[in-house]
Structures are given as C-alpha cells and as structure tokens.
N, C-alpha and C positions, 0 to 999 in steps of 0.2 A: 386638775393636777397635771395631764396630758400638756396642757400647753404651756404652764409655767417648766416644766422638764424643757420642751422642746424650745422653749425662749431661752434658758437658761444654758444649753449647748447649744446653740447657735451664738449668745452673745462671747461662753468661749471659746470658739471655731474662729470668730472675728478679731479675738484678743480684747473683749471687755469680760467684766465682772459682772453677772447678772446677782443681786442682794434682793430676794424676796423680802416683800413687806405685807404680811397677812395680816386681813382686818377683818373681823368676823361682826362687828357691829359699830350702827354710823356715828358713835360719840365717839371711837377711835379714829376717822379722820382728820381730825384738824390736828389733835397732838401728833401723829403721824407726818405729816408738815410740815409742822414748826419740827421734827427733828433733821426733818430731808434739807428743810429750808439752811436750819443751822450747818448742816454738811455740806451744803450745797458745794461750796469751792474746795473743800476739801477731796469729796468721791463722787458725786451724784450729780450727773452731767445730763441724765434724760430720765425722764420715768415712762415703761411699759404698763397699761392695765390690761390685766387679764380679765374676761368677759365672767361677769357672774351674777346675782339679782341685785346686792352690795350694791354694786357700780350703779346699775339698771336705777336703782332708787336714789341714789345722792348725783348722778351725774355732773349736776350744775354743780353743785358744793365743789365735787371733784376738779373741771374743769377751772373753777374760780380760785383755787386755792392752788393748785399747779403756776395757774399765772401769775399770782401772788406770789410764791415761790422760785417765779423765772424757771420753771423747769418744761422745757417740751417735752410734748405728752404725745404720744400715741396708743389709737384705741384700736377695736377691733372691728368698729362700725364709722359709716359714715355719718350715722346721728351724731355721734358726739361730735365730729367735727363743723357738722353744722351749726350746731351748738357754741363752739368756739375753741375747740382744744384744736390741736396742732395740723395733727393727720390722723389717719388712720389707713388699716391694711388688712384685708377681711376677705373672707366671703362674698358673694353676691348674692343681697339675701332673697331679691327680687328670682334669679336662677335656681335658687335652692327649691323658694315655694313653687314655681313652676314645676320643677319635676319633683314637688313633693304630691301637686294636682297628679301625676301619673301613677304614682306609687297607689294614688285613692282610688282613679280610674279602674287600675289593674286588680284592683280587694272588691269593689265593687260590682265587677264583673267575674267574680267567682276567683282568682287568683287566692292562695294563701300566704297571708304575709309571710310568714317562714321561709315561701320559696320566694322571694323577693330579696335577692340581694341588697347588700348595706350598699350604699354609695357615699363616699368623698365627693366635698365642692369640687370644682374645678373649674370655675371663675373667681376671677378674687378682685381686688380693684381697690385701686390706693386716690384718697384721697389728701389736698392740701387746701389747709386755710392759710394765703396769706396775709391776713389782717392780723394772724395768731402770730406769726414768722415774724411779722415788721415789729407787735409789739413787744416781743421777745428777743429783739433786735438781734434776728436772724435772715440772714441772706441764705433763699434757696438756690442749688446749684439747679442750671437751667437742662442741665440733662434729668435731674430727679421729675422738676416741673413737667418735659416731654414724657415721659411717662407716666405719669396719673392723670387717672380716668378722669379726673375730678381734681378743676383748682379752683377755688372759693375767692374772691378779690375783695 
C-alpha cells in the first residue's frame, strides 16, 4: 500500500493522474486490459505495477498483455524487464541480499535482532529494454539511456 500512496503523489507532484487498478486474482487480468486497452487513447498513457505475489505469478501474462495493449509498463525489478516489459526502477536486490548476509552475520554472533536497526535500500538501478521501446514505437531520450544501469538491445 506504501508504494501505490508514494506512486500516486509522485505522479501528482509531476502533474499526472495516477488510477489504481487492484487485482486480487489472475482471472482478473485480462478483463483488466481489455478495459485499459479500450481507454487506452482516451487516459491511459503508461501503466506502473506495483510489486506483489499477483505480479510474481502471471508476469509473462502481464508483460504480454501490456504489449498487446501498446501500454509501457514499468516494473520494480529487472526480471521483468528481462522478460520483455519496458523498464524498470528498483532496488538492488543483489545489495539488499548482501547486507541482509550482515544482518545474519550480526544475529549469529550473539547480536539481537531488536537492536539491529531497519534499513532502507539505497541502491536502486534502472533498467531499459530497447526491443520493448522499438516495438512499442517508442523512441528513448538519450539522456534517460545514459542513466541506466542496464539497457537491454
């Protein structure tokens, strides 16, 4: 919920409309879709997913039906974009598990998790498919490209 809030004032800090679309189960994907799809030229210029098991389990569906829909997508991992959706913009989950090995280190050796402060990411890393972008007949701007970690050709 945390990050649909924070997606949701962020898109209007920038002056869009962010329209949650909750799906609690995968037979609600495709009619979901087809109704983005039908709005498509009307509101619905990009679609955000927010990370959740949902996702985790239909990915491909997801992916394959965003571009059925002409809609870029942005995820919160670089799987999916290896996969074939647009981009994405995350975490680094590789740096997370690393000092999650410390947090284990620290418990292991007599620390108590209690006194182990929470920690925030604080790497994050954007990736870009452009094979996603061409077929979506999207031209990326070349300063977006110099900035990610990660462009997919």
């Amino acid at each position: 919920m945390l990050e649909l809030e924070q997606v949701t004032a962020a898109a209007r800090a920038l002056g869009f409309e962010a329209v949650p679309l909750k799906l609690q189960q995968g037979e609600e994907i495709a009619p979901a879709f087809e109704a983005l799809k039908a709005q498509r030229d009307e509101q619905n210029d990009a679609l955000y997913v927010v990370s959740n098991a949902l996702v985790d389990a239909y990915r491909d569906r997801i992916i394959a039906l965003a571009l059925g829909a002409r809609l870029p997508t942005i995820f919160f991992s670089d799987t999916f974009v290896h996969a074939g959706a647009l981009m994405s913009y995350g975490p680094n989950f590789t740096d997370l598990f690393r000092r999650a090995a410390g947090y284990v280190d620290r418990i292991l050796r007599g620390t108590n998790p209690g006194d182990i402060p929470v920690q925030q990411p604080t790497k994050f890393e954007l990736v870009i498919n452009l094979k996603t972008a061409k077929a979506l007949g999207l031209t990326m701007p070349p300063a977006l490209l110099a900035r990610a970690d990660e462009v997919i050709e």
